[in-house]
N, C-alpha and C positions, 0 to 999 in steps of 0.2 A: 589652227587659229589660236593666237594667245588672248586670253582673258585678263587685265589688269584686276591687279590685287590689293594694292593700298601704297602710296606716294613712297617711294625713294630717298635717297640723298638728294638733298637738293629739287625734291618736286617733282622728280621725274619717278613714274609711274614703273611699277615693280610687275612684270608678267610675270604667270606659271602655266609651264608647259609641260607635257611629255616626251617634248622632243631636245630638250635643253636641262640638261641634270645640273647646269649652273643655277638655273632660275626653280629648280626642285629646292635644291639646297637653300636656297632665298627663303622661300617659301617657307620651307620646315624650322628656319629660325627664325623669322617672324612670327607664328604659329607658338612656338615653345613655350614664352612667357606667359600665354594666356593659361595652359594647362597647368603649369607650374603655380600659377595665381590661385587655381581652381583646389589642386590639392591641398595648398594651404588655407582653404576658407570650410576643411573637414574641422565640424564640431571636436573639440577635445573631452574627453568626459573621465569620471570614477567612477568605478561601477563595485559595489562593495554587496554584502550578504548580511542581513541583519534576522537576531533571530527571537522570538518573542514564546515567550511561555505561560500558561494560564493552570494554577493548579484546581483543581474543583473535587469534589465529593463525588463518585459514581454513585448515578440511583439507580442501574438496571444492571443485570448480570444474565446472560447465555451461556446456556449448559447443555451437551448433546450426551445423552446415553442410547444403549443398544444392550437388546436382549440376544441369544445366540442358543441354536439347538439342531440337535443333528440325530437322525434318525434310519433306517433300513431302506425307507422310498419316501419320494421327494411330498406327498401328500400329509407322511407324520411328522416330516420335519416341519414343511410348515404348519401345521395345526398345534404343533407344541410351539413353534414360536408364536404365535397369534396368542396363544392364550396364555404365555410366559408376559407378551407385550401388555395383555389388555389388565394384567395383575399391575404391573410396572406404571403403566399410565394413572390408572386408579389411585397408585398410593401415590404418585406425584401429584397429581389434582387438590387430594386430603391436604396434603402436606402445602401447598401452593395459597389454596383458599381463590378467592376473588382475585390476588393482587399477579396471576401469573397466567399465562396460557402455554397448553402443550399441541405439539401439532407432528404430525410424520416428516419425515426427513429424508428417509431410505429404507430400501428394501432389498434384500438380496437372496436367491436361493441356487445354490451351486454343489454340485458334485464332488463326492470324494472316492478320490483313485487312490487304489492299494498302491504303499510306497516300494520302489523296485527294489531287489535284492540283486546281490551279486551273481548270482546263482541264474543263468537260462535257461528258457526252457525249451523240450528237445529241439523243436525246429530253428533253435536259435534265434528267436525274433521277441521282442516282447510287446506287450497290446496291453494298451490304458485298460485296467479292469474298476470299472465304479463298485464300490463297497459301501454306499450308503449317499445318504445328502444332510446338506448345512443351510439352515434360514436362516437369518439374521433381519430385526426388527429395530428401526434406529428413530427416536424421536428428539426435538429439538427442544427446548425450554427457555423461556424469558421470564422472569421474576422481577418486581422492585424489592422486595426483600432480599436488599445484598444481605443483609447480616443473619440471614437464615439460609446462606448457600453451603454453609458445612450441615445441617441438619436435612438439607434436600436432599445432598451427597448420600447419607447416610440412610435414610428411606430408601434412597430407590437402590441402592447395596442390599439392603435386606428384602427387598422385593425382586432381587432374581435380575438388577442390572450385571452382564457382561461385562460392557467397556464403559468406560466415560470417556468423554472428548474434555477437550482444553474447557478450562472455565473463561470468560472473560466477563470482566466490567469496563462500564463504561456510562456514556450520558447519550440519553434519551433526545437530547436535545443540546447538539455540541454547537450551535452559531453564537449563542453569546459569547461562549469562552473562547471562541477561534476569531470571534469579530475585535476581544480585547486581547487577544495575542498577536495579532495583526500588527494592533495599534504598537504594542511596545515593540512589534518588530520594526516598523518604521521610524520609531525614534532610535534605536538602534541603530541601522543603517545612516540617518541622517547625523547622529552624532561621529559613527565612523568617518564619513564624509569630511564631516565637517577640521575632522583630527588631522586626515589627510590632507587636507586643501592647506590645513596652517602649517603644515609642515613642510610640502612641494611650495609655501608663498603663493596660492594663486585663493580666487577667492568661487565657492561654488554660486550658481547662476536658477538652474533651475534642473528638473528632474527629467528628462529623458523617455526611460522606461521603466517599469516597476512588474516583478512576476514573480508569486511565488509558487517554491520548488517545492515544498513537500510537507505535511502535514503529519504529525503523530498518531497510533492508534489506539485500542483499548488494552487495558493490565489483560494479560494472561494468565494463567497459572495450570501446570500439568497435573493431573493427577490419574492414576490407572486403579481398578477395581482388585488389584491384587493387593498393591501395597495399603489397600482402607479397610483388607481384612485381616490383614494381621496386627489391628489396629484395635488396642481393647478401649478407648475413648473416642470420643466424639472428632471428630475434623473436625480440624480448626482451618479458617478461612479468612483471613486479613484481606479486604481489597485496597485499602490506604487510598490514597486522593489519585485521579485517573490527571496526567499531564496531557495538554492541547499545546501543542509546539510546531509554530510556522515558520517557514523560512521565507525569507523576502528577498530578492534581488534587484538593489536600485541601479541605474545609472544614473550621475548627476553629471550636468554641462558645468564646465570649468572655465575661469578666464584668467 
């Protein structure tokens, strides 16, 4: 049974069937214009990257040290690093005051195996031999005294720190400076926008979508407990202004 589909030449009524590939063919180019109507009624848009920077003062700085000590059985190793740690902690506290707190981090205590020689032995086999144990005592540090992080450094080196971890600064509180690097990110992007539109001649309409991609984090800085003793002055510690940098992705509708 054929179904009419919509008037003909002349009025007369246009069937589609399965059983008639002439009246398929009918069909399917009647139909075409409407899809073709449809893909040109896709929004046009510019979709551009705008990117905003806020520079600011760091008030806070994080510091991780670690004491280390090794002993005959795993009991003296750790009791020498407990009380390597509890020296370490003490002098950072002094040196800290009010404006800082220290807090544990890590702990570790591991075995040490005699290193293998080229040399086997008779049975030709060789067997992990433990020759002693390793503690390791690792605590974390936050200060507002950025401009006293070479003089922390420096304390807890002479209080029997191992390692140091990475230094960073940063803010306490980064939504101001990320909420005003936003903004200049968006005028950014809407200026780019606006460059491209005058230049393709069309004019932008309104904003689409907007997402940003990636945010900046705190200054770093390396420093290891070897190279601060061969050090006969003070570390010196610049933290310079911590950057907040947003990326923004807009699209803008074009006509």
């Amino acid at each position: 049974m054929m179904r009419p589909l919509r008037a003909g030449v002349g009025g007369a009524p246009v069937a589609c069937s399965s059983r008639i590939p002439l009246a398929l063919a009918i069909c399917g180019a009647l139909a075409g214009p409407a899809t073709t109507a449809a893909a040109d009624e896709s929004p046009r848009n510019i979709t551009v990257i705008g990117i905003g920077r806020e520079l600011g003062a760091p008030d806070v700085a994080r510091i991780s040290f670690a004491v280390e000590q090794s002993a005959p059985t795993a009991q003296a190793a750790s009791q020498a690093a407990a009380k390597s740690a509890t020296q370490l902690v003490d002098a950072l506290r002094k040196q800290l005051g009010e404006d800082g707190k220290v807090q544990s981090s890590g702990y570790n205590l591991n075995p040490v195996y005699r290193q293998e020689t080229d040399r086997l032995p008779p049975d030709g086999r060789r067997r992990p031999e433990i020759v002693g144990y390793s503690a390791s005592n690792e605590v974390h540090v936050e200060t507002r005294k950025v401009d006293g992080v070479g003089a922390l450094i420096d304390a807890a080196a002479a209080a029997g720190a191992a390692r140091i971890g990475d230094v960073s600064f940063s803010l306490r509180d980064s939504g101001p400076a990320r909420n005003r690097a936003l903004k200049a990110a968006g005028a950014d992007a809407a200026s780019q926008a606006n460059a491209i539109a005058e230049a393709l001649q069309v004019r932008v309409t309104r904003v689409i979508e907007a997402t940003t991609e990636s945010t900046s984090g705190p200054i770093l800085y390396k420093r290891t407990a070897m190279a601060m003793a061969a050090d006969a002055v003070a570390t010196p510690i610049e933290p310079g202004d911590v950057t907040t940098e947003v990326r923004l992705r807009v699209s803008y509708g074009i006509e």
